[in-house]
N, C-alpha and C positions, 0 to 999 in steps of 0.2 A: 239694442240694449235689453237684456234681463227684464223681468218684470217680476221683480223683485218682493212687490206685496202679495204676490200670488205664491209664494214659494211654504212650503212646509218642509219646517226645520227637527231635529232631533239632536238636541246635545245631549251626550253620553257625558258628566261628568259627577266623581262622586264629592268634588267641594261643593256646599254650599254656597260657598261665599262669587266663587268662578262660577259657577251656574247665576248667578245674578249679575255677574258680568259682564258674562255673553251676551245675556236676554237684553239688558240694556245698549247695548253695543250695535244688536239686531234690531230692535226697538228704533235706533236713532236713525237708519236708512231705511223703515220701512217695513219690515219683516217682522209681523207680529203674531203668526201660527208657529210658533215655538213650544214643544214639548220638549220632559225632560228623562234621563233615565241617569239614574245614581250607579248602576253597574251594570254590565256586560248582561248578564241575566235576563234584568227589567229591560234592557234595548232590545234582546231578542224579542221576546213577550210581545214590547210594543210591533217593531216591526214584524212578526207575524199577522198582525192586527190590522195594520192600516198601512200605508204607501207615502214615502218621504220623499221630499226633493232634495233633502239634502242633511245630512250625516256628520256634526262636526263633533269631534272625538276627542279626549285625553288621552295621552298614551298612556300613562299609569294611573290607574285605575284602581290600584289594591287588591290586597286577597289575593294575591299571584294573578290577577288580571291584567292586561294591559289591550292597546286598542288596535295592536297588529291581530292579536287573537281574535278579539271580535272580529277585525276583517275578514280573516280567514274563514273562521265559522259563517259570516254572512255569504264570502262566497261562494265555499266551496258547497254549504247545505242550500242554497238555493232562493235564500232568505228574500232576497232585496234584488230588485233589476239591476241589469247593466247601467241605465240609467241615472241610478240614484250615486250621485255623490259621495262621495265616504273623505272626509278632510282629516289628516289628524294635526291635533295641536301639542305640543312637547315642548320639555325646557334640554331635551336630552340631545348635548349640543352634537354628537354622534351618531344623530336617526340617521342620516342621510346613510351612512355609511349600510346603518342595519337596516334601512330596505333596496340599497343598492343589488342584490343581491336575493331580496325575496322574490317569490314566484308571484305571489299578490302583493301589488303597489297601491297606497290610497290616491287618489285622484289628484291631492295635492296636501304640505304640509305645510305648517307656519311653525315658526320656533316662538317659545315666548322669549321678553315680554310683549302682549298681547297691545296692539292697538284700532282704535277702532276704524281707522282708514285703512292701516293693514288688512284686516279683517276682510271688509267693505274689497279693497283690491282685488285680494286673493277668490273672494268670493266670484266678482264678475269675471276672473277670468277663469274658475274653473268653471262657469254657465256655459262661457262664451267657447271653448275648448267643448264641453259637452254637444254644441248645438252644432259641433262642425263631425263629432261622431255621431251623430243619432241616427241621420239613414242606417247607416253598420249596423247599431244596436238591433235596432229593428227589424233588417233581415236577418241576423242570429237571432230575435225574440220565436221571429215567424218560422224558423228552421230554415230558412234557405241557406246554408254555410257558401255552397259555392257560391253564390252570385257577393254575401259578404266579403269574401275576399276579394272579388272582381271592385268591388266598390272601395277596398282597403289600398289596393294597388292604384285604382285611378285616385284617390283622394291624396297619396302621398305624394303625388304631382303638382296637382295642384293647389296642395296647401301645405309648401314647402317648412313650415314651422314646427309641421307635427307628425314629418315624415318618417323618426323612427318612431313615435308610438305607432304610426300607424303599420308598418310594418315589423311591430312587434306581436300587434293583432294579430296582423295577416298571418306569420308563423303559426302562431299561435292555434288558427283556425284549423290550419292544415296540419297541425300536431293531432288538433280534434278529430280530424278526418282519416286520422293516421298515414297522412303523408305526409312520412321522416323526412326524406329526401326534400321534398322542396321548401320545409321549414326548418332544414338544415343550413341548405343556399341561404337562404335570409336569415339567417341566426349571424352565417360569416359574412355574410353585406354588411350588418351591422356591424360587427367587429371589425370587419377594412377598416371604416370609418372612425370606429370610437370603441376604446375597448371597456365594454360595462358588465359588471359581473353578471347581471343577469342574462344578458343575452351568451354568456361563456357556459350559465348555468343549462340554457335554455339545449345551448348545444348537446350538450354530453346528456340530456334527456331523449335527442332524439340520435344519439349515436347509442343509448340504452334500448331504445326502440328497433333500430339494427341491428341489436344483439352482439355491438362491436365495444363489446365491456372495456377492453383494456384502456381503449382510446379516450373513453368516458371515464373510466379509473382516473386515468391522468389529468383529464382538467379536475375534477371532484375533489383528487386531492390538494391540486393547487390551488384551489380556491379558499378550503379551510386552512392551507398552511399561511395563506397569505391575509387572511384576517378571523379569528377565531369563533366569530358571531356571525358566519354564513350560514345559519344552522341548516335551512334548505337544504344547503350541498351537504352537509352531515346526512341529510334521510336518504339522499340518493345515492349517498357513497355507499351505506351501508344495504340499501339494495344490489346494485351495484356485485357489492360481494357476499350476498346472500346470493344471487343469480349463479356466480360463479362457485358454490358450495362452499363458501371460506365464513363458516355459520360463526366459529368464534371473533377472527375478525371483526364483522357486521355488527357482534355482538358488543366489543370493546370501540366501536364508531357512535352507537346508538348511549353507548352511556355517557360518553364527552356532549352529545349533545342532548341529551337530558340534562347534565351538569349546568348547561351554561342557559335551556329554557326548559325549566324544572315543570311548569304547571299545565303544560299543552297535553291533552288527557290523549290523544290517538300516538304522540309517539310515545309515552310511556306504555299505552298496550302492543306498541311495537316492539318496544325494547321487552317487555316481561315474555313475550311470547317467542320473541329471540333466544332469552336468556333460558326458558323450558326449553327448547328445541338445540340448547347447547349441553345440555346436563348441569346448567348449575339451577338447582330446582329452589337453593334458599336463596339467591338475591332474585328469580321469579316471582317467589312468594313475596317477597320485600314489594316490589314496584308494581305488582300486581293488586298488591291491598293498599297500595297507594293508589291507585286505577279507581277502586273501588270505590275506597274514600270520596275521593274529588267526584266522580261522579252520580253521586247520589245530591249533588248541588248541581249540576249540569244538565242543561239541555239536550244532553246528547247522551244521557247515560244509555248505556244498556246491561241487561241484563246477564247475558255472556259473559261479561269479566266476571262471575261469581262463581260458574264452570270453570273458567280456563284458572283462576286462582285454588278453586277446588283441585283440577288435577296436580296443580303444584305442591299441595300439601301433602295430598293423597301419596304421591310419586315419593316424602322423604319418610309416610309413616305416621302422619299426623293428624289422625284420623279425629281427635276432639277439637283440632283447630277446623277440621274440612265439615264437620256438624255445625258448628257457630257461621262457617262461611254461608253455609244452608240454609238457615232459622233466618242469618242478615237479609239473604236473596226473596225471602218471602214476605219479611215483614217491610222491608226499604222498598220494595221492586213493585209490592201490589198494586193491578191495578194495568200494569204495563201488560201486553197482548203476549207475550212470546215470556211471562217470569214463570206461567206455570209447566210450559216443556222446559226451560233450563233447569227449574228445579226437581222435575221429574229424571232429567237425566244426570244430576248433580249428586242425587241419592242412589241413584243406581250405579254410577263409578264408586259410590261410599260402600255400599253394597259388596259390589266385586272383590273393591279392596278385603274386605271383610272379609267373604267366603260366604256371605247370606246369598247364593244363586237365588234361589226363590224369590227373597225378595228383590232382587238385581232386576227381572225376570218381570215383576209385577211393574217393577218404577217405571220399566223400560216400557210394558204395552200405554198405561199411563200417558207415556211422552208421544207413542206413533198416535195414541189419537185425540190428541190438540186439535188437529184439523189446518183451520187456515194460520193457526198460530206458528205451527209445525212448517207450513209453505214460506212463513215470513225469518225463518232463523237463516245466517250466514252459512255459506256453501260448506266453511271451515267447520261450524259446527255441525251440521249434518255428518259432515265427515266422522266427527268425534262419536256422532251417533251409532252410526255405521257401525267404527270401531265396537263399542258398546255391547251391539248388538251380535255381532261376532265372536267376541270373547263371552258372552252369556251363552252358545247354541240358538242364535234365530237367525240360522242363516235366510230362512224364509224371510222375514223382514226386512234382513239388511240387505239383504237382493231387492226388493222394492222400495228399499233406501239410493242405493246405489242407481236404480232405474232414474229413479225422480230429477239424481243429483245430473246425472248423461243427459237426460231430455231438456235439462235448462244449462250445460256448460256453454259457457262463453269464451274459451276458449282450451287449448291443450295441456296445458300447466293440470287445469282440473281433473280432465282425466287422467293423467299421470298419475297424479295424487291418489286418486282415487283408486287405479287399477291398482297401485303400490300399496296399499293397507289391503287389498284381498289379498296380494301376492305375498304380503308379509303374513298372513295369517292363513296360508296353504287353500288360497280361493283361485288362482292363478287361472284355472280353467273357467270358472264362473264369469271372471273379470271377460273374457274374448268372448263368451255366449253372451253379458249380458249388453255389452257393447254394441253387439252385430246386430239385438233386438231392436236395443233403440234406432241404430241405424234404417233399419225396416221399416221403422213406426215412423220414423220422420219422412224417408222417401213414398212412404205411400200417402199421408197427410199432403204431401205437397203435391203429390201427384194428382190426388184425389180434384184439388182444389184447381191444378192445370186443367184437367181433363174437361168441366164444367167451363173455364173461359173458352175451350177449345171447340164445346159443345153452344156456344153463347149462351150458356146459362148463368149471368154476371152474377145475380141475385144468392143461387146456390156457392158462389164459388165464393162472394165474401161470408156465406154464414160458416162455409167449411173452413174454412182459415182465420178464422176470427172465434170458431170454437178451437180450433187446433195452438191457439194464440192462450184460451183460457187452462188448455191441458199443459201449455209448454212455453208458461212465462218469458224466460231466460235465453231460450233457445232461440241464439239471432237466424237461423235458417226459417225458420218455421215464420219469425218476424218481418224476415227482409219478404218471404213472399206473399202475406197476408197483406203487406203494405203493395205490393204488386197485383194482386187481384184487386184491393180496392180501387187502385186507377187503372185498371181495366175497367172496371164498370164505369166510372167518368169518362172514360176516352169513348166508351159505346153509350151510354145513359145519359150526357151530360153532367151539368156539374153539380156536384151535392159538397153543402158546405159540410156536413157532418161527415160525411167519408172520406175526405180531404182532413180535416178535424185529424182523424182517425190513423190516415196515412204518416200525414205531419211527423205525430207521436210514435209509431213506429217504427221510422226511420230514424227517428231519433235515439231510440232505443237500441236499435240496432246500430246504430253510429258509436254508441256509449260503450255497446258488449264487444262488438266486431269492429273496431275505428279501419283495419289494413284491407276490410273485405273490398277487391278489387269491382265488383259488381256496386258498389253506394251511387261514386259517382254518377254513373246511367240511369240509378232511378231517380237519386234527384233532379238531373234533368229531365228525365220523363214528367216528375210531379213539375217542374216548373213551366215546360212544354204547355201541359194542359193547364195550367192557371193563366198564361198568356191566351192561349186558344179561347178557354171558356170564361174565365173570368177576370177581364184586363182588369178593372180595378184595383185587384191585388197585388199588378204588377206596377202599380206605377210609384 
């Protein structure tokens, strides 16, 4: 049984009156570390702050808030363990239906009206439900994926209750690992058995992952036709056929589902940046200063949407609107690392537009030296920097733009992209020299750092690949084998908990940039190898 008085709570509610509610509710079995948060906001706040046991939620929330969103946000930015709870409470007798079908599910929901044995129920069994995942949790805390799933497949046996969550995990894991294929098979296990939208949704993300669009086209659609609040399957449709170039499509997918959840601030920057990339530059500009707006109340703002809605202005001629969008970004954004390069490069697109080269020309050196601010902007806006710096005459620069952006892609989309803004600006030959450098630069880095295990000089070979890590963030090559030299020197040094520390995190990294790199698996087993060898504790 739970031990119920040790638990720390967090109700998100913005009643008064239901926040005194609750507390008495919790009060009456026990539970009397109760804080509270009046909105989405204040709960992020708090839970960056301190560590909850458990998360009970309203779903409406106000303000265009609601408690799926918090969820998402807690999940996807990293906010709260797999551990912690997330319960939501609703009068909205059709949740079931609207998270049937999301990609994040709360751990458990209650519909009102609220009682306090309800409560009290629902509470010990999602404890008791928690205490039968937590080995799992815990080898996904620790980075071990594989062995998590090893543990996801034998749990589903023998705790036949919770067999498709747990092999909803297990997919799941192997989605993260980027194996399509075997969290494909259990997407249709599931489905033999039971047809639930998400596991239909889960599907057509890893027949996306195959690159077998059509086939994903076809459930995506069928899902939105068949209940109009799958908005999930709305993002992935409209990927989907953004993949396959049908950019107006994607275009008219992304705005039905804006329509139907107007306030989620990442797909309205999907949809406006859609909507630029289709040519229609005035509903960009519309949904883009609606981006803006909301995110100047948001945890998550950035400062990007004040460029990307800058070029939307700029692109129909509206150059006193794309000045007011400039003056916003400095005076709302201050403060933020990465508002004085966006705004450096926000006046220098004002600039171009203008025909001020000079000053185009000053904004733009301005923006190359930010420094670490300039490392920390989105791949996409380097890119636009790039551009920038091309249509000004520096191609010196944007050559060392373009370097920067090669040494940390994560994948070939990037480079496409990339080589295709030289090519579209008569750099085509530049685009294959500057390519083949990086290529050089990485195969000697890596070699540099073989050469030294080879030489048994363990010591040298993690400081070479662990600067080579500080030059080439991004770059899972350079990643996967600085996490290889570190456990080389553990397989020869013995065990250091900080270069394991060390590995851990860059495998993971590499996991996140590269999920399909067929070499993961091997080192994970290598790293779990020697944590059995050296240090059994860890394993047990």
């Amino acid at each position: 049984m739970a031990d119920l008085e040790r638990l720390n709570l967090l109700i998100v509610e913005s009643n008064q009156s239901m926040r005194s509610q609750l507390r008495s509710m919790l009060n009456s079995f026990g539970i009397a570390n109760v804080k509270f948060a009046p909105s989405a906001g204040v709960a992020i706040s708090r839970l960056r702050d301190r560590r909850y046991d458990v998360i009970l939620s309203e779903y409406s929330l106000g303000d265009g808030q609601d408690g799926q969103h918090l969820l998402e946000d807690l999940r996807n930015n990293e906010i709260i363990p797999l551990d912690t709870l997330f319960i939501m409470i609703t009068g909205e007798r059709n949740y079931e239906r609207v998270i049937s079908a999301a990609e994040l599910a709360p751990n458990d929901y209650i519909l009102k009206p609220l009682t306090p044995d309800m409560l009290h129920m629902r509470l010990l069994r999602a404890l008791e439900k928690r205490e039968t995942f937590l080995p799992v949790y815990r080898l996904i805390e620790a980075g071990e994926t594989q062995r998590a799933i090893e543990a996801c497949t034998a749990r589903a046996d023998t705790h036949p209750r919770y067999r498709i969550d747990f092999l909803r995990l297990e997919a799941e894991l192997h989605a993260a690992l980027g194996h399509a294929e075997q969290a494909e098979t259990i997407y249709r296990e599931i489905l033999a058995a039971k047809v639930v939208p998400w596991a239909r949704l889960g599907l057509a993300k890893m027949l996306f992952a195959k690159k077998d669009y059509a086939a994903a086209e076809e459930i995506l659609s069928a899902l939105v036709a068949e209940n109009s609040r799958y908005v999930d399957a709305y993002d992935w449709l409209a990927r989907t056929r953004e993949e396959t170039g049908r950019i107006e499509e994607a275009r008219d997918v992304l705005t039905s589902a804006v329509a139907l959840s107007p306030h989620r601030l990442g797909r309205l920057r999907h949809l406006g940046s859609v909507q630029l990339a289709a040519g229609d530059a005035p509903a960009a500009e519309r949904t883009l200063a609606e981006v803006v707006r909301k995110g100047k109340y948001s945890d998550f703002r950035n400062p990007e949407d004040h460029v990307t809605l800058v070029r939307a202005q700029l692109s129909q001629g509206r150059t006193e609107e794309a000045q007011s969008t400039i003056r916003d970004l400095e005076s709302s954004m201050g403060g933020m690392a990465a508002t004085p390069v966006c705004a450096s490069l926000s006046k220098a697109l004002y600039h171009t537009s203008t025909g001020a080269a000079d000053l185009a020309q000053a904004a733009l050196q301005n923006a190359l030296q930010a420094g670490a601010a300039l490392s920390s902007l989105s791949t996409d806006m380097k890119q636009e920097l790039v551009k920038a710096c091309l249509d000004n005459h520096m191609e010196a620069e944007g050559s060392q733009l373009v370097i920067d952006i090669l040494r940390n892609a994560a994948d070939e989309r990037t480079v496409e992209k990339t080589r295709a803004i030289l090519k579209e600006r008569g750099h085509g030959d530049l685009s294959n020299e500057l390519e083949e450098r990086v290529h050089v630069e990485v195969r000697g880095l890596i070699s540099a750092g073989a050469d030294m295990v080879k030489a048994g000089d363990f010591d040298g070979a993690v400081r070479e690949m662990m600067a080579a890590v500080q030059k080439m963030p991004g770059n899972p090559h350079v990643l996967f084998n600085a996490a290889l030299a570190l456990l080389r020197h553990i397989e020869n040094r013995g065990w250091n908990e900080r270069l394991a520390a060390q590995a851990r995190g860059l495998i993971a990294r590499t996991r996140r940039l590269d999920p399909s790199n067929p070499r993961l698996d091997a080192l994970s087993g290598f790293m779990q190898q020697l944590v059995r060898k050296y240090n059994p504790r860890q394993d047990s």
